[in-house]
C-alpha distance (Angstrom), angle and dihedral (degrees) to the residues before:
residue distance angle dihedral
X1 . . .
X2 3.35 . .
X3 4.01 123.7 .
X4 4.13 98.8 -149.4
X5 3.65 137.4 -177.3
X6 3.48 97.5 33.6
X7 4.16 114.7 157.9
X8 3.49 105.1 -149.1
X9 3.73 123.2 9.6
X10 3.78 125.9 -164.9
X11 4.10 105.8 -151.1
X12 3.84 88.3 168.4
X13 4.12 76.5 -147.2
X14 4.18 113.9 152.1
X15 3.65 90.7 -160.2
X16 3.70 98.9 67.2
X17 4.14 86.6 59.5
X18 3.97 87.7 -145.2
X19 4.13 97.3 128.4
X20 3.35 134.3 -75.1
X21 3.68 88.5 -54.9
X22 3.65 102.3 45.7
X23 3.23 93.8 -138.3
X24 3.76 130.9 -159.2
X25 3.59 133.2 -170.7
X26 3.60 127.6 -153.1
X27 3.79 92.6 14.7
X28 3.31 143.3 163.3
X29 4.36 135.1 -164.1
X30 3.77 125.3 -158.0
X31 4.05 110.8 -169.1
X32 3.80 113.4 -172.3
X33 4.09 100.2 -155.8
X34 3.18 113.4 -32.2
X35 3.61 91.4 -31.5
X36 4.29 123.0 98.3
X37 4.20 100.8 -139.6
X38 3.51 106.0 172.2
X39 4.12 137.3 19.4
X40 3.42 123.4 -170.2
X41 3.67 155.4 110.8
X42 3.89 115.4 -28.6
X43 3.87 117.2 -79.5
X44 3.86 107.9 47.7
X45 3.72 107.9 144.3
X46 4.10 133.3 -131.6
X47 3.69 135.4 154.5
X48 3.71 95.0 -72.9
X49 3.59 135.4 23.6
X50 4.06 133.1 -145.4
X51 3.80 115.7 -162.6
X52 3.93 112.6 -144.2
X53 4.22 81.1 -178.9
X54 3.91 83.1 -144.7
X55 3.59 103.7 -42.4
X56 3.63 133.8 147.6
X57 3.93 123.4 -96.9
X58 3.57 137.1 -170.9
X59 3.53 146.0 156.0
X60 3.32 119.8 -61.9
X61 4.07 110.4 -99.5
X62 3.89 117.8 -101.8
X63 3.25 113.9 -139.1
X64 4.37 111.0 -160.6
X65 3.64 87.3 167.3
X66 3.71 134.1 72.6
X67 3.57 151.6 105.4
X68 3.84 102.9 -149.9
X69 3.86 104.9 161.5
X70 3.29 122.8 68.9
X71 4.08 142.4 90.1
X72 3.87 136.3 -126.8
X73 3.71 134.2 56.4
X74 3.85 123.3 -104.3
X75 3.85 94.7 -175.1
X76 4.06 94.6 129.3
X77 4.02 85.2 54.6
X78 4.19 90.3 52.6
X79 4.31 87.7 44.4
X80 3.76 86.3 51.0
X81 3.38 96.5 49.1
X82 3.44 89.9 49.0
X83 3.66 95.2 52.9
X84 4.07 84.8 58.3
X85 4.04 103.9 -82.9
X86 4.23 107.6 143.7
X87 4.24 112.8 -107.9
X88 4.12 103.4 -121.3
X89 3.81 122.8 175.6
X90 4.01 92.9 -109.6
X91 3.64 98.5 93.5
X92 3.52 91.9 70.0
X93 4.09 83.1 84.2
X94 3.80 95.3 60.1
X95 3.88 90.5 59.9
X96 3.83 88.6 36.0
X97 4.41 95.1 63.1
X98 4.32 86.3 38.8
X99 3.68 89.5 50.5
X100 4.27 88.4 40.4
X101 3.96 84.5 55.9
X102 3.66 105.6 52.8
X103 3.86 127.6 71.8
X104 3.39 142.1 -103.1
X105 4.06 86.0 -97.5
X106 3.66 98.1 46.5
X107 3.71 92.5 54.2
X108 3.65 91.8 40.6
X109 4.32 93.6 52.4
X110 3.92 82.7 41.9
X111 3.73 96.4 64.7
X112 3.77 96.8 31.3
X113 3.72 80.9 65.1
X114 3.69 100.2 38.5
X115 4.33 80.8 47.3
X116 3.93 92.3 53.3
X117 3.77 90.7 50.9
X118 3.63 87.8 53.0
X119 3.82 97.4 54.8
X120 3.38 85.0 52.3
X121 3.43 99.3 54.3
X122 3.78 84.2 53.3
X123 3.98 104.5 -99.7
X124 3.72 105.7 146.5
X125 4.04 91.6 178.9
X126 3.61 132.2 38.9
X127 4.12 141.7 -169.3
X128 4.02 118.1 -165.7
X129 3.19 123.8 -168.7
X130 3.83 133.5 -153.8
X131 4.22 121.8 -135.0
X132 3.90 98.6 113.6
X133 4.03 87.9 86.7
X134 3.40 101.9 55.4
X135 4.15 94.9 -177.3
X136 3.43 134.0 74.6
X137 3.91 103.0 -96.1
X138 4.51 92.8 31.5
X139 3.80 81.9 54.1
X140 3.80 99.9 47.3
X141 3.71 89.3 47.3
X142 3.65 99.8 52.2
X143 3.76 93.5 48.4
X144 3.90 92.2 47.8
X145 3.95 85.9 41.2
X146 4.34 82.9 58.3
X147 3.44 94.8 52.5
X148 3.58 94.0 55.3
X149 4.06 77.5 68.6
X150 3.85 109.5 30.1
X151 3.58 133.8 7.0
X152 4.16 86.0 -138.2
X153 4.03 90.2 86.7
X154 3.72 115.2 154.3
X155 3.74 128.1 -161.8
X156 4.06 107.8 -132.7
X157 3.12 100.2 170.0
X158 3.77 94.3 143.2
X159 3.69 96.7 69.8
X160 3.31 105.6 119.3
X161 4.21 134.1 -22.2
X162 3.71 107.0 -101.3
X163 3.55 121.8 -129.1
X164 3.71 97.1 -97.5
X165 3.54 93.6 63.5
X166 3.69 94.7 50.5
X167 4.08 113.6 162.5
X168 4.43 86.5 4.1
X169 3.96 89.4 89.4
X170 4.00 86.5 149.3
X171 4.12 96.2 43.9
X172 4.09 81.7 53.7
X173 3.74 86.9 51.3
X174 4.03 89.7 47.8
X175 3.73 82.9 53.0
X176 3.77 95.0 49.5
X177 3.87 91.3 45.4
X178 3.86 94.6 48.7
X179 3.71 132.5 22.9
X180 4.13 92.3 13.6
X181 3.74 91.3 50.3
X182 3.98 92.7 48.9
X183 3.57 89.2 54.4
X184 3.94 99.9 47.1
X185 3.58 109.9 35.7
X186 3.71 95.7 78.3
X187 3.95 90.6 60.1
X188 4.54 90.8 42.4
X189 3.40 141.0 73.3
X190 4.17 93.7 -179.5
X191 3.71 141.0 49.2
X192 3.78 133.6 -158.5
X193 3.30 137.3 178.1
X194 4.18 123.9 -165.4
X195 3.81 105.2 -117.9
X196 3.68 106.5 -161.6
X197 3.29 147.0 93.1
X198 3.84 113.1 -74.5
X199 3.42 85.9 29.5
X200 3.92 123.5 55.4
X201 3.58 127.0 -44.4
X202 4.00 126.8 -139.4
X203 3.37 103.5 -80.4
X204 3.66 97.3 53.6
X205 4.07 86.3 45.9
X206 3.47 91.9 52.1
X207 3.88 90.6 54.0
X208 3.61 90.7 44.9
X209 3.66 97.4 53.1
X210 3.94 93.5 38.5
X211 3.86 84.0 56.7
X212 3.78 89.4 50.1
X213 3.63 95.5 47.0
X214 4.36 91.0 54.5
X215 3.57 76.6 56.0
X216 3.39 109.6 60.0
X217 4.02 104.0 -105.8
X218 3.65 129.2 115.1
X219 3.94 121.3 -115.6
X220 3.94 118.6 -111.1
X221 4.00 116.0 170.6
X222 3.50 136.1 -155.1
X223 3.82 101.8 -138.1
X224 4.21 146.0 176.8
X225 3.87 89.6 -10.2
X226 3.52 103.5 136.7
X227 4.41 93.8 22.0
X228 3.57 143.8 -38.2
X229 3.77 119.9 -44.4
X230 3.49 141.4 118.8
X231 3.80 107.9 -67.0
X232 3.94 98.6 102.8
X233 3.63 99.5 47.4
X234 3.85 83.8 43.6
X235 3.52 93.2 59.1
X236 3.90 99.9 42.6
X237 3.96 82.0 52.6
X238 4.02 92.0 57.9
X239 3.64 85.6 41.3
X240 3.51 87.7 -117.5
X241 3.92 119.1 -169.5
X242 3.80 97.5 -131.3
X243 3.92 135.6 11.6
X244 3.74 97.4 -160.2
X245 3.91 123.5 -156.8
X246 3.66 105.7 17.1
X247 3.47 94.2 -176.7
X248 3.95 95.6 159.1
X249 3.57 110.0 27.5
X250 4.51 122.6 -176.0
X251 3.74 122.6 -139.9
X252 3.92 73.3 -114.1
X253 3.68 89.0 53.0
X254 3.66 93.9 55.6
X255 3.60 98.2 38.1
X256 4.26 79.5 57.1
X257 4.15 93.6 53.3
X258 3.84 95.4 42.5
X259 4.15 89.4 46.9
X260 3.92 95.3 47.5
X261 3.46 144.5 39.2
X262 3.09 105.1 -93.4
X263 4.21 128.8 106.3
X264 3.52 125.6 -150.6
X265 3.44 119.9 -120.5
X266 3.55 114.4 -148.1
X267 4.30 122.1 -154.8
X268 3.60 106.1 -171.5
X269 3.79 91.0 161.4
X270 4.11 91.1 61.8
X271 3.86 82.3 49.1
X272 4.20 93.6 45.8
X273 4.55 78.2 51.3
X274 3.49 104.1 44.6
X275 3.85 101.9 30.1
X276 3.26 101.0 -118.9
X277 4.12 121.5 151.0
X278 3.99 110.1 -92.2
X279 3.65 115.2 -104.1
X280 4.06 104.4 -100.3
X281 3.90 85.7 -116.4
X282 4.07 86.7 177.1
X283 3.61 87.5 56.6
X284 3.66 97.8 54.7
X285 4.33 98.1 40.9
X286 3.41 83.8 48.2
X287 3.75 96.1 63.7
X288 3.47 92.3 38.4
X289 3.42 118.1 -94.0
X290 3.70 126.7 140.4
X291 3.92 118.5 -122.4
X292 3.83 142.5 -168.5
X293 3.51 128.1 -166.9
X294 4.04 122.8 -147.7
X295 3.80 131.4 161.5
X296 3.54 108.6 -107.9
X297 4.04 86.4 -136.1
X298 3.79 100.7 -163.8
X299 3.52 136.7 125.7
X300 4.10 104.6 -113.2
X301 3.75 110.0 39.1
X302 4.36 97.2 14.5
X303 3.16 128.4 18.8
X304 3.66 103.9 174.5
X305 3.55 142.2 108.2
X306 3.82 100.3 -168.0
X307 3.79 115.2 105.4
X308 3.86 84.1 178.8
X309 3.68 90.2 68.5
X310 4.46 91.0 41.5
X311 3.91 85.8 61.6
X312 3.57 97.5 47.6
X313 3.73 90.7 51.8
X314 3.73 84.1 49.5
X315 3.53 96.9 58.4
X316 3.64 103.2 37.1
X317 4.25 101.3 42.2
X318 3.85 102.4 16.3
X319 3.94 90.2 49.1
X320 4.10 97.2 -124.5
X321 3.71 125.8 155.9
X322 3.92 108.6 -114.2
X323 3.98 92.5 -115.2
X324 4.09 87.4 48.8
X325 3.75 87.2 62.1
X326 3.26 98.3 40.9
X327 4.05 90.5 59.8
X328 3.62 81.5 40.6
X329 3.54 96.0 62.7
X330 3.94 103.5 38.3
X331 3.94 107.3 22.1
X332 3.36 99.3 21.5
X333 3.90 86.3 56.7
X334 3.43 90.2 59.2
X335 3.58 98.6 50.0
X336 4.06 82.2 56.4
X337 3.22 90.3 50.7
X338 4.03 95.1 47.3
X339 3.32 91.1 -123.2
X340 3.82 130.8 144.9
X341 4.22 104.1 -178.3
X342 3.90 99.3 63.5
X343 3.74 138.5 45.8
X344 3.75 90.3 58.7
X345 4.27 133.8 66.8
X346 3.67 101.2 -146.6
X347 4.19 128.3 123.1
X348 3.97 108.1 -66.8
X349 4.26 95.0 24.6
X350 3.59 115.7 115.6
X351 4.12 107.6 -98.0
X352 3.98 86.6 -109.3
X353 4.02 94.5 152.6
X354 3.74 143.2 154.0
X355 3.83 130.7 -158.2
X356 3.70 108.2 -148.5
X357 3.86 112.1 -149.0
X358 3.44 94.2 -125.3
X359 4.22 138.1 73.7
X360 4.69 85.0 -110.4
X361 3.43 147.8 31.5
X362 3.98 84.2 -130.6
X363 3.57 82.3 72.6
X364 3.92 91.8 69.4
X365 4.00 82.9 66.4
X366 4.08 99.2 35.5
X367 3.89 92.2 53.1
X368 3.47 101.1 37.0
X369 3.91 109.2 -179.7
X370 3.25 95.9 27.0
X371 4.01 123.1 122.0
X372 3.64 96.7 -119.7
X373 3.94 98.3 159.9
X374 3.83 97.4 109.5
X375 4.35 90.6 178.3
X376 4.07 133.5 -10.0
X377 4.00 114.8 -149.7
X378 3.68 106.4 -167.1
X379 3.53 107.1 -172.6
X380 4.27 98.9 -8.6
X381 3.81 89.4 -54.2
X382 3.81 128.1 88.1
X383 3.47 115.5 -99.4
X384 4.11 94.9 -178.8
């Protein structure tokens, strides 16, 4: 197939030394499978051919952020919070005892939806996480429920101490680090921990991502969402993959992500919900530090889908560039995710695409709120 007459094409692709976007005008892509072979000038030929009539196309967005399975509605929480009640951690237990309550098929047609919206909105790849469950079997069951979706599942669950082990924060963490762990790391690739207060502080996230690491998974980190602390430095330490807020970042902080391997994950969308300051985004490129941006999709703190929406927050309160959050959002996602095969459109990438309805990618930030995603490939087919 080949995906022709496109205007300006964002490969993302270093080699072609054309920006940060690589940008080419007057393209065109032909993807045989799942597979991109060829990019080029518009006109190459293959058995079938897609007319973007001048559109825009880019890589498909990369989601390294989300919390996609779970039940219940915390909409009275977001109003108050809008009236001028404080965001604190402890919600996470009302969704926990709705998502507790409803069965393996009710969480499953939940996320299919939440999943369809997401193609939509142009998200081509997507990590869930766990951390609604909260035991043993609720946790095991959300994780395997995820990887009926994504293979990016990621155990959380250290994200908050339910109410039956009140005032035995560490015995919760034994839990987490034992029989929970057993249970979900066969269905994860991932896990996180909540590093915050209210939630779990560094020791018991270091324990929980030590025990994670003996068992195979890869460390992500909630970190500095709610104020400065020790979460970032924490995860660059454990070599973790992702430190994923970094709402308040140190000089030291900084100095941590642009030393290590670790990206910062940036959730402006959980900071539009809960009125928290923006992450100075500017600040932290400038110094050197490589970024992703994801949506957060949850029902407390971010309850969107739209990556369109994430980037325009980006550019507008976090002080980005428009083509910074673009890379944010697609290859930057796939550096969270440690992963080499997305994020990009060049020969041997997976044909994970979108075609904007519009001439730019500027446009994603000029029109904000508007449904720009003309079409979503996932893998060379059409996923919307």
């Amino acid at each position: 197939m080949v995906l022709d007459n496109i205007g300006l094409l964002v490969t993302n692709d270093p080699m072609l030394d054309r920006g940060l976007l690589g940008v080419i005008r007057d393209a065109s892509v032909v993807f045989d499978g799942e597979t991109v072979v060829s990019v080029g000038a518009a006109g190459q030929t293959a058995d079938e051919r897609v007319d973007a009539a001048g559109r825009c196309v880019i890589p498909g967005f990369v989601d390294s952020h989300t919390h996609l399975v779970f039940a219940g509605d915390r909409a009275d929480e977001f109003a108050a919070r809008m009236a001028g009640a404080s965001y604190t951690a402890g919600g996470i237990g009302v969704t926990t005892a709705a998502t507790r309550d409803s069965s393996d098929n009710e969480l499953r047609a939940l996320a299919l939806a939440r999943l369809s919206e997401a193609r939509r909105a142009g998200i081509t790849t997507i990590e869930i996480k766990s951390g609604y469950g909260l035991t043993v079997e609720d946790e095991a069951r959300i994780v395997r429920l995820a990887g009926e979706l994504t293979p990016e599942t990621t155990f959380l669950g250290a994200h908050l101490v339910p109410a039956e082990f009140a005032g035995r924060a560490d015995d919760y963490v034994d839990l987490v680090c034992g029989p929970m762990l057993a249970a979900c790391a066969p269905h994860s690739r991932w896990i996180d921990a909540f590093c915050e207060i209210g939630a779990f502080d560094v020791d018991q996230c270091r324990a929980v991502l030590r025990a994670g690491r003996a068992a195979g998974l890869v460390g992500r980190l909630h970190a500095n969402q709610l104020g400065f602390g020790p979460g970032v430095q924490l995860a660059v330490e454990e070599d973790c993959a992702s430190a994923d807020h970094c709402t308040y970042l140190s000089d030291d902080d900084i100095g941590a992500l642009v030393s290590g391997n670790t990206i910062a994950t940036f959730l402006p969308a959980a900071d539009f919900s809960t009125r928290q300051p923006y992450a100075d985004g500017r600040r932290a490129v400038g110094a050197g530090v490589e970024i992703a941006l994801a949506t957060n999709c949850n029902p407390g703190s971010s309850y969107t889908t739209s990556m369109s929406f994430c980037i325009a927050l980006a550019v507008r309160d976090m002080h980005l560039t428009i083509e910074e959050a673009v890379y944010a959002a697609t290859a930057g996602g796939a550096r969270a995710l440690r992963r080499d095969d997305i994020g990009r459109i060049a020969p041997g990438r997976r044909a994970d695409l979108v075609v904007l309805d519009a001439p730019s990618y500027s446009h994603l930030v000029y029109r904000p709120g508007v449904p720009l995603i003309k079409t979503t490939f996932v893998g060379g087919a059409v996923a919307c």
